[in-house]
C-alpha positions in Angstrom: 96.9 112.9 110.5 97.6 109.9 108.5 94.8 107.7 108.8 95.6 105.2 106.3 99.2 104.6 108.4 97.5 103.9 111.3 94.8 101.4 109.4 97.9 99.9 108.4 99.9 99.8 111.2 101.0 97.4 113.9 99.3 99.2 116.5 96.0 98.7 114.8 96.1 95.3 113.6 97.5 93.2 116.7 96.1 95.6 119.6 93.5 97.9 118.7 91.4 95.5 116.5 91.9 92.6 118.9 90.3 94.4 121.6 88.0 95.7 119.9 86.8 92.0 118.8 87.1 90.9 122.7 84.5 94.0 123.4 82.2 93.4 120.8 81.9 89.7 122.1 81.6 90.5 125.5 79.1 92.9 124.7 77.4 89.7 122.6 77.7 87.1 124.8 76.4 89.2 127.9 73.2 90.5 125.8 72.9 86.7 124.7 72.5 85.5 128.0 70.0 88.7 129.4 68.1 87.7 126.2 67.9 84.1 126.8 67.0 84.7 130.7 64.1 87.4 129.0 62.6 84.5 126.3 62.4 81.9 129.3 60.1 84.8 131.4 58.1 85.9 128.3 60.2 89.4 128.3 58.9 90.9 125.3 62.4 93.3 125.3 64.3 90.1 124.2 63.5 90.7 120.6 65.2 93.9 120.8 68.1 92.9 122.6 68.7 89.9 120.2 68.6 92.6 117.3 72.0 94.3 118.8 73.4 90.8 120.0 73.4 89.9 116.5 74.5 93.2 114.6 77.6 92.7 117.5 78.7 90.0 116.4 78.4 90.7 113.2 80.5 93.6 113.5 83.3 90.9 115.3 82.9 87.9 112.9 82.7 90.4 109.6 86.7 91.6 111.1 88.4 87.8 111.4 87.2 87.2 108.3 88.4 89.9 106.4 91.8 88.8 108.3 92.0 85.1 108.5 96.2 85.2 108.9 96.0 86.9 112.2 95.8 84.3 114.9 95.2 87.8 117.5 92.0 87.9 116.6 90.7 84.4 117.3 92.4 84.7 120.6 90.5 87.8 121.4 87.2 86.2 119.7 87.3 82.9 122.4 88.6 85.3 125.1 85.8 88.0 124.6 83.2 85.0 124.4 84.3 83.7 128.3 84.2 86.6 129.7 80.9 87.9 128.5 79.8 84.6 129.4 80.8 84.9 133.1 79.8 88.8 132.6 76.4 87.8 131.6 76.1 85.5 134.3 77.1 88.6 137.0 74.1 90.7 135.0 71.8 88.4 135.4 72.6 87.5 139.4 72.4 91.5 139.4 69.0 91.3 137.6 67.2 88.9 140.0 64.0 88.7 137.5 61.1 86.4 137.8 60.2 84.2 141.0 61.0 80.6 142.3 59.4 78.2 144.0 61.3 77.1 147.9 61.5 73.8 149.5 62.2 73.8 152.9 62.5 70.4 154.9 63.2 70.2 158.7 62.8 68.1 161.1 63.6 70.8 163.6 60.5 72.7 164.9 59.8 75.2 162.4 57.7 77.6 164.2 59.9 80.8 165.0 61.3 80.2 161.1 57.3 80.1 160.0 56.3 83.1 162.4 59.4 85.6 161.5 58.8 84.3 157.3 54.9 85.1 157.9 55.8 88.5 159.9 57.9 89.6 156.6 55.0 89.3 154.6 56.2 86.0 152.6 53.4 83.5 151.6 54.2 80.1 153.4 52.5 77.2 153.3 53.2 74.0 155.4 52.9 70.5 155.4 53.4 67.4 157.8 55.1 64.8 156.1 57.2 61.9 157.1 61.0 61.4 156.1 63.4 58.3 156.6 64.5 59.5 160.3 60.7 60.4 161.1 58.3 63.0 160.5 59.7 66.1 159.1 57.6 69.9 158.4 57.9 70.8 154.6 57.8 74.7 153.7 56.6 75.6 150.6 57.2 79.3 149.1 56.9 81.4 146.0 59.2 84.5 146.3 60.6 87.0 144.1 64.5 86.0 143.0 66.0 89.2 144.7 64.0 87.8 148.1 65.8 84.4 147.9 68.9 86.1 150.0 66.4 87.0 152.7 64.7 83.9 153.1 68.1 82.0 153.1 69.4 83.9 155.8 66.3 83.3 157.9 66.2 79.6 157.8 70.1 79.7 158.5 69.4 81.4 161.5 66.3 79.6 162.7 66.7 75.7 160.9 70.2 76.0 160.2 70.4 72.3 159.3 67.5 72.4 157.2 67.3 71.2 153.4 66.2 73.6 150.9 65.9 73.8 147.5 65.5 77.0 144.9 63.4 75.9 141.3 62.4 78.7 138.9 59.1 79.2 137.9 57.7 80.8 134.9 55.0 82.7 136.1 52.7 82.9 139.0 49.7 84.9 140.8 47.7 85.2 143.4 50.4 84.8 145.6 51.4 87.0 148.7 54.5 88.6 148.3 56.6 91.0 150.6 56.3 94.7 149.2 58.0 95.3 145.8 61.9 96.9 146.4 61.9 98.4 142.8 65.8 97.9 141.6 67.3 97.3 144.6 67.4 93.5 144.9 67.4 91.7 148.0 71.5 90.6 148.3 71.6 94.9 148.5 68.4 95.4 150.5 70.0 95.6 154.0 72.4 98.6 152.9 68.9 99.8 152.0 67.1 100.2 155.3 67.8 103.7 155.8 64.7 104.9 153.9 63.2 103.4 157.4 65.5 104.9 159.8 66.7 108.3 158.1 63.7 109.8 159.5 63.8 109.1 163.2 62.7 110.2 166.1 65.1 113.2 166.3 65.1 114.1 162.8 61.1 114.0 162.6 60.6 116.6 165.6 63.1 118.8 163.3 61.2 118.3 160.6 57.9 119.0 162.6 59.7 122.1 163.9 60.4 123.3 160.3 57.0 123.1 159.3 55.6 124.7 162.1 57.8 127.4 161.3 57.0 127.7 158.0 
C-alpha cells in the first residue's frame, strides 16, 4: 500500500484531515466544559482532564498550521468548536453534579406540595412572608442537581402557578437529602423504579418457593 499517495492525496487533505480536526475539537471543547463545570465544584479530576483537553488541541492547532492554504480546515476547526460546545453542554445536563439551592414562592396554600416534598425525603424549610398581592409561603431547598426534575414536577402538580428559582451552590452539609441514585440521574429516575417493583408480590412467593426448595 502506498502510504505516501494517500498522505498526498485529495482524499486525505480536504476529507480525512478535516474531520479529523472537527473530532479533535469536539473532543476539546466537550472535555473543556466538564473541566470547567469540575474547577467550579473543587473536582480534583479536572487537572487530568485539562491535560488531554490541551494535548487535543494541540494535535488540531499543530495540523492548520502546518497547512495554512487550506480553508477546510478552519471550517472544520470553528465547526468542531460549536458542536463540542453544545456536546459539552448535553454531558454536563447528563452529569447532574453538585447541588442547588430552590426558591419556591406561592401564594397558593402549600401544604400538600410541603407534605409530599417532606414524604420524599427532601429537606424543606418554610417561611411566611409578604409579597405585593399579600402574604405569600417561601420554600427553601438544597437538592442534588439530578433531583431538580423531581422537585419541578411536584410543585407543577401541586402549585402549578408558583415562582421558582434554581441557583448553584458550591458545596453544602448537614442537609437532608433523598437517598443517593448512584448514576442514574433524576430526568431517568422514573424508567428506574423497577428495582422497587420487579420483586412483587407474585415474584417474591416464587422466590420464597425456590428457596424453600433448595
Amino acid at each position: 500500500m502506498d502510504f505516501q499517495g494517500i498522505l498526498n492525496s485529495d482524499f486525505y487533505a480536504w476529507v480525512f484531515l478535516p474531520l479529523a480536526i472537527f473530532l479533535a475539537r469536539v473532543c476539546d471543547v466537550s472535555l473543556g466544559t466538564v473541566r470547567i463545570m469540575l474547577i467550579s465544584r473543587g473536582v480534583k479530576l479536572a487537572t487530568l482532564i485539562g491535560f488531554f483537553e490541551i494535548l487535543v488541541w494541540l494535535l488540531a492547532i499543530g495540523h492548520i498550521m502546518q497547512n495554512l492554504t487550506n480553508f477546510g480546515y478552519y471550517i472544520a476547526y470553528a465547526g468542531g468548536f460549536a458542536t463540542g460546545t453544545y456536546v459539552g453542554i448535553l454531558i454536563e445536563n447528563k452529569l447532574s453534579l453538585g447541588v442547588v439551592i430552590l426558591r419556591i414562592i406561592t401564594k397558593q396554600d402549600a401544604a400538600e406540595l410541603i407534605k409530599h416534598l417532606k414524604e420524599q425525603n427532601y429537606g424543606v424549610t418554610t417561611v411566611d412572608a409578604q409579597g405585593v398581592s399579600g402574604p405569600v409561603k417561601i420554600i427553601l431547598m438544597v437538592v442534588n442537581r439530578h433531583d431538580v426534575d423531581d422537585v419541578v414536577g411536584l410543585i407543577k402538580m401541586f402549585n402549578p402557578h408558583a415562582f421558582y428559582s434554581v441557583e448553584d451552590i458550591r458545596f453544602a452539609r448537614e442537609g437532608i437529602f433523598p437517598p443517593k441514585r448512584g448514576w442514574i440521574n433524576g430526568k431517568y429516575w422514573k424508567y428506574a423504579r423497577f428495582r422497587r417493583d420487579w420483586i412483587n408480590e407474585k415474584y417474591w412467593k416464587y422466590a420464597r418457593f425456590v428457596r424453600k426448595g433448595k
